[in-house]
C-alpha positions, 0 to 999 in steps of 0.5 A: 738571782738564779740560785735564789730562783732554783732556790724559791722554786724548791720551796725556800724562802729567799731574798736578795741584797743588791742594787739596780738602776731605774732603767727598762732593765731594772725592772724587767729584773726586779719583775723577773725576782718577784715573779719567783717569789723572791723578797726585793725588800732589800733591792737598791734602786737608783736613779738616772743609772744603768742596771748591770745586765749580760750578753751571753753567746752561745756557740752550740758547736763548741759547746762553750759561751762568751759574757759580756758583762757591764756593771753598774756604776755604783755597787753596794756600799757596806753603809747600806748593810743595816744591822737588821738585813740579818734578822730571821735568816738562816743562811747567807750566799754570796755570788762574789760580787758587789764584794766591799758592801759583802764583808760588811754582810758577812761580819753581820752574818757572823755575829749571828752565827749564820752560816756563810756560802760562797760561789768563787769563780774568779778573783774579785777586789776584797774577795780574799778577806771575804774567803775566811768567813765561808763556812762552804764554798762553791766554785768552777773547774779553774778557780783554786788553781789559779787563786791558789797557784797550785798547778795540782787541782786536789792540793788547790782545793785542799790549799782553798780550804785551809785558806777559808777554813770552811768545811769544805770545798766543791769544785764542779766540771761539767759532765765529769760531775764534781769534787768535794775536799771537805773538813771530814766532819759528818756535814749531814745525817748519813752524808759519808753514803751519798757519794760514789767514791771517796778516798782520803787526802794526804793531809790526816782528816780531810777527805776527797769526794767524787760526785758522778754527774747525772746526765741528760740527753742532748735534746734536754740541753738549752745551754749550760748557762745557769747550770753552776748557779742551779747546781749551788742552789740544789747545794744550799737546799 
């Protein structure tokens, strides 16, 4: 919910496809989406069961957090995917869980020639058949090397981006900004100026970009918890 929070703040109409128990945080979720005016028309919820939910640990002195994540017993089916959740939407993102009930959504999005986001942060059940159908894909500093193998960070995002066939990749780390190795295709009107460094990849027709990061000073910082969701949203936008 926190790109699609970044997402309706910024003016975009979202909705999310999940499901949720009938438990106390269930609905103090599903108040929470509402509330920033994302649809929960698609929002499954069942009963006698406990919503997913997350402990989040914040060490201020190292700089680093701990998850404590419990799932809920039941994820999405892909039988609870209709035809029609793709009708007057312009682009679907998908945060790499509930990911059987997601290829069914990704076949869908397809068929309609609906562009596809994916936020990869770590390896998932079925998420190597849900990679191919990425048109753009998001990820953390440590992803592509450990999904792909490659000890080399660039020719992991390269070897990503074969792999998805997407046009392109970002990996994000932290206050260094982010890297982008993309398909060289213009994405957007005047996208090869908006960067402060580009170079090009071995591989004749990718390119790499670098992004500075846009520092903020240490008594604007909370935590950095939801900073890579906020940063996809601004992605999407």
């Amino acid at each position: 919910g926190n790109t699609l929070t970044c997402l309706s703040r910024l003016g975009i109409k979202t909705s999310i496809v999940t499901k949720l128990g009938d438990d106390a945080n269930g609905s103090t979720i599903e108040e929470g989406l509402v509330k920033e005016g994302i649809d929960t028309s698609h929002l499954i919820k069942i009963k006698n069961t406990s919503s997913p939910f997350t402990y989040i640990i914040v060490d201020s002195s190292t700089l680093t957090r701990t998850c404590i994540h419990t799932p809920i017993a039941e994820e999405l089916r892909p039988d609870e995917m209709p035809d029609s959740i793709v009708e007057n939407v312009d682009l679907v993102h998908f945060d790499s869980r509930m990911t059987h009930a997601a290829l069914k959504l990704a076949e869908l999005a397809e068929s309609k020639n609906i562009p596809i986001v994916i936020d990869a942060e770590k390896d998932r059940p079925y998420l190597s058949q849900l990679l191919p159908y990425a048109d753009f894909v998001v990820t953390n500093r440590a992803f592509p090397e450990l999904y792909t193998g490659e000890t080399d960070r660039l020719e992991a995002m390269k070897k990503l981006l074969d792999f998805c066939g997407a046009k392109f990749v970002i990996s994000t780390d932290g206050s260094e900004g982010s890297i982008m190795v993309h398909d060289g295709s213009e994405l957007w009107p005047g996208f090869h100026e908006s960067f402060d460094f580009e170079r090009m990849c071995a591989k004749e027709g990718e390119k790499v970009l670098h992004c500075k990061a846009h520092l903020i000073s240490d008594d604007e910082t909370v935590d950095t918890t939801g900073a890579g969701d906020s940063f996809i949203g601004a992605i999407i936008y």
